[in-house]
N, C-alpha and C positions, 0 to 999 in steps of 0.2 A: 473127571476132576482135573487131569491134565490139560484137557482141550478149554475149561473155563479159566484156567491159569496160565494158559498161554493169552488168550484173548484180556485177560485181565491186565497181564502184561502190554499184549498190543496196542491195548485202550490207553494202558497208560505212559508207555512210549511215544504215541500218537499226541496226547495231552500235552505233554512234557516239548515234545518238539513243536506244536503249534504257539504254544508259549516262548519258545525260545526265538519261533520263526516272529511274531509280533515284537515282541521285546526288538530284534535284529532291525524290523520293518520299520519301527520307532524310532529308532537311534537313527537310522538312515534318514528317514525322515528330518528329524531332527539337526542332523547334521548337515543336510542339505539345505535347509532352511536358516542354518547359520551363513552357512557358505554364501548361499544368495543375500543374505545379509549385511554380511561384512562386504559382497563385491557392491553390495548399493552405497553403502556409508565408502567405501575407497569411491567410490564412480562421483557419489556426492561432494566427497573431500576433493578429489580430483577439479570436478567441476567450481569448488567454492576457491580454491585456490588461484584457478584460471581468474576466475571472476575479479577476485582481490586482485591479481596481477594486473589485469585488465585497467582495470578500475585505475590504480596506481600509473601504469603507463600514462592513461589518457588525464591523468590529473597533474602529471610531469610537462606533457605536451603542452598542456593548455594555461600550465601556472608560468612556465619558463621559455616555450619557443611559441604557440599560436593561441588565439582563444576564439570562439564564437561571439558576436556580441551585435544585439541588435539594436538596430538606432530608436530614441525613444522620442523625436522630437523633428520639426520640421525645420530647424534651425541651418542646414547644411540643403537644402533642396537648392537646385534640383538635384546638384551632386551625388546626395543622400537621401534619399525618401524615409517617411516613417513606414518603421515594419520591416523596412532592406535587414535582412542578417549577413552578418560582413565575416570576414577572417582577419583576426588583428595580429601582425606582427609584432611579438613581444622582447623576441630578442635583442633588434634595432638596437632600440632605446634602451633597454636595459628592462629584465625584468624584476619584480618584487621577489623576496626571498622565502615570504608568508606572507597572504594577505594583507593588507596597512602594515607590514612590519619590515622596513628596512627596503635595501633596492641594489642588487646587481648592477655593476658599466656593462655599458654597451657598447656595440660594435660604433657607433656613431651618434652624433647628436640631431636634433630636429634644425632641419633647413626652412630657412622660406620658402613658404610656400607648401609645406609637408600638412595633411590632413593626421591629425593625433588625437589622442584617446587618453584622456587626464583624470585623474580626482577631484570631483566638484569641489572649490576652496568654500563653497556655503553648507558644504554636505558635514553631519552631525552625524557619526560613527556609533551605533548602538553599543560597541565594544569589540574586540578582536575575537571573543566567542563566536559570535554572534556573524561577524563578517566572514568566518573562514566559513563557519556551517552554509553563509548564504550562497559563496562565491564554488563550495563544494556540488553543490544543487545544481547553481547557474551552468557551471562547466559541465556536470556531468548528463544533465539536459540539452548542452551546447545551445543555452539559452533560451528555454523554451519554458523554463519553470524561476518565476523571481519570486522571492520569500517576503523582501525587503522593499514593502511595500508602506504608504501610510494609512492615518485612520478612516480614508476616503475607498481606500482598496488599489489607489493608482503606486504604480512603480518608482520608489523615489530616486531622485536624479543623482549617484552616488559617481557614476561616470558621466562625462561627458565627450561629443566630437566637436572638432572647433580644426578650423584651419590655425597655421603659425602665419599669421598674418606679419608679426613682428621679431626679430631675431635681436643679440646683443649684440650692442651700438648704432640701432636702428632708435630714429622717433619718428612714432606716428601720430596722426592726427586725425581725426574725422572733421570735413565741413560739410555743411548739408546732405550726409550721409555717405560721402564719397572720399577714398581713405588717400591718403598724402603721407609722403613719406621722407626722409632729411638721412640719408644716407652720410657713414662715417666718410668724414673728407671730401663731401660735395655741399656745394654753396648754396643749396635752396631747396625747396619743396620738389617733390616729383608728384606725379598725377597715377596711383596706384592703375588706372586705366591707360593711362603712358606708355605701361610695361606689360600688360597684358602681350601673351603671345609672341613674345620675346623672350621667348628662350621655355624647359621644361619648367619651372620653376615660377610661372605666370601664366600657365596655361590653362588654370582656372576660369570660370566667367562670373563672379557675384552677380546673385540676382537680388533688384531693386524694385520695390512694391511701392514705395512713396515719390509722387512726383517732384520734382523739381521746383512747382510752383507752389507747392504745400508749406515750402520753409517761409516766404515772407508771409504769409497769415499765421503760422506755428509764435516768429516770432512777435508780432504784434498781441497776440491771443495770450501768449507768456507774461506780454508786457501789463493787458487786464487785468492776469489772476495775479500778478503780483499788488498791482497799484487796490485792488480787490481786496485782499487777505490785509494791506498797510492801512486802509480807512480810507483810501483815496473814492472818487472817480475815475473810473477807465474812460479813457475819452470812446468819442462815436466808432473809429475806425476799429481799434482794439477790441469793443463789443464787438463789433461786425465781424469780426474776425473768428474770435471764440466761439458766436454763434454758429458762422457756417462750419467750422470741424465740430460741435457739436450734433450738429445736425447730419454732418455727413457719414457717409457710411465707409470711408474712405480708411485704410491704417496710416496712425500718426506713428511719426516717430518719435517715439519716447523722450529718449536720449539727449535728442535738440532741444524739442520743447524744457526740460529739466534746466538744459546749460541757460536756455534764453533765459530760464529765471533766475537764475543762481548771477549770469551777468546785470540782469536787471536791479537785484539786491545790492550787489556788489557794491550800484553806482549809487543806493536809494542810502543804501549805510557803509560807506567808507570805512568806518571802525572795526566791524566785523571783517576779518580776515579771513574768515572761513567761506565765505560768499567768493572771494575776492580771489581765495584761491582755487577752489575748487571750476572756477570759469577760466581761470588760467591755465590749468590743467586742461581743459577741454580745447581752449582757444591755442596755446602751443602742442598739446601731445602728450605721448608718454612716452619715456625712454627707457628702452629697455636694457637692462642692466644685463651684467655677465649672469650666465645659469638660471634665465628667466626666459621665456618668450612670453607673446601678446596674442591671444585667440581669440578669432571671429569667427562667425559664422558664414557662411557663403549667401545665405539670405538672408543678407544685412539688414533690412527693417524687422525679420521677424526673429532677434535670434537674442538670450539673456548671454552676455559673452563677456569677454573683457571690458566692455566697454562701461561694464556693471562693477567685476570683482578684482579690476586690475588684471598684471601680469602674471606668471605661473610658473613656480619651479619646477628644472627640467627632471627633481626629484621625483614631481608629481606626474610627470608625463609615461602611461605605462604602453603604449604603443601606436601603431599606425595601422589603419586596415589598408588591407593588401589585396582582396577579394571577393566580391559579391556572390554568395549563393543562394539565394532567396531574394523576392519571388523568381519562379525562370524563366520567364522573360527579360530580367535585369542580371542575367550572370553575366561576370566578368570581371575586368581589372578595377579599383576603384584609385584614382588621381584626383 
């Protein structure tokens, strides 16, 4: 009886403590697996924190001192190619304080001659929503992702590059695509090619697609579709004219052909002031006022520039690229 009460005992101290030992294995378990728990959620926090920091740094960087931003248009070639991704300096000029909202001084103003990075004056702002979400994408892709796109799928033109062709108390002029300039306190035109390579600040080379001999057929061809649209006859030459840049495969320059009409008008209706002036405008220039400059394109026949939307405040100018790095074979300085 003793020897079955001892073992009864045994059986059930042995019970008792395997139960205790599970329960113990359990809790350990258990507590191990919080342990490892809690170090993945710090390791995560850890990590989402850097991230945020991260994140905030390079949206400091790219809102206030640099930004990525790739040219959308062939308007600046050769200087600029489409596709080049540049580095724009934002602090120069002054940067924005939020997206479309407001604008930091800057260390200095745009010079002649400075290549700059402006707010399209044709560009139609979906809203300041809308713009920071796009411009948070743009930066934090360093341009590789545009949201702000239109119903075609193409990237709308909300920036643009344009050289400062024009500074305040310069007037410039285009005639037959070649830029002229009336310097404050000088007595005549200069020949924007005059100055080339005299000095850093003309060290550019506009490139020129339309020849020379393309203006006296541009202008006669003007003089058709005017006489054309008023009930006239164009005489012989004027068809002949129209016909051959119709036919040719050749780029017109817009901009002329437009003025020849607008002169042509002028003379056809004297009353209309609007004819009258707007070829005034063309035939003298534009002057450029205090806190305004004038931006072209470097390839002048192919580029929608001031020559379209006027001058530009220097509110609207948010920087200069300073650096190519894409593609690499084009790394380097950009002037």
């Amino acid at each position: 009886m003793k020897e079955f009460s001892s073992r009864l005992v045994e059986k059930t101290e042995a019970l008792l403590t395997w139960r205790a030992r599970r329960k113990a294995r359990k809790k350990q378990r258990e507590a191990a697996i919080r342990a490892r728990r809690n170090t993945l959620l710090k390791k995560l926090g850890g990590l989402l924190r850097e991230l945020v920091e991260t994140v905030l740094i390079v949206l400091v960087i790219q809102q206030y001192l640099i930004q990525a931003y790739v040219i959308p248009s062939g308007s600046m070639e050769q200087t600029l190619m489409i596709g080049d991704r540049v580095m724009v300096d934002k602090l120069t000029f002054g940067p924005e304080i939020l997206p479309t909202v407001g604008k930091l001084p800057g260390l200095s103003s745009p010079k002649r001659g400075d290549i700059v990075v402006f707010e399209n004056p044709s560009y139609i702002s979906p809203g300041v929503a809308f713009e920071i979400l796009h411009r948070f994408i743009y930066m934090m892709t360093l341009s590789l992702v545009d949201i702000n796109r239109d119903e075609q799928g193409n990237p709308r033109a909300q920036l643009l590059v344009k050289r400062a062709v024009g500074t305040a108390g310069d007037r410039v002029r285009l005639e037959r695509g070649e830029v002229f300039y009336w310097f404050p306190g000088e007595g005549g035109w200069i020949a924007e090619r005059a100055l080339l390579g005299k000095g850093v600040r003309f060290s550019y080379r506009p490139q020129r697609l339309v020849s020379p001999d393309m203006y006296p057929l541009l202008e006669k061809a003007a003089r058709a579709v005017v006489w054309f649209s008023e009930g006239f006859t164009p005489d012989l030459e004027g068809r002949a004219a129209y016909q051959r840049i119709a036919d040719s495969k050749e780029l017109v320059d817009y901009y002329a052909f437009e003025l020849y009409q607008m002169g042509e008008r002028a003379r056809l209706h004297p009353e209309e002031h609007d004819y009258a002036r707007i070829w005034w405008q063309g035939a003298m220039g534009w002057y450029i006022p205090p806190g305004r400059l004038l931006p072209l394109g470097d390839n002048r026949d192919n580029s929608r520039d001031g020559r379209y939307f006027g001058t530009v405040s220097l509110r609207k100018v948010l920087g200069r690229p300073i650096f190519r790095f894409w593609p690499p074979a084009r790394i380097g300085g950009v002037r």
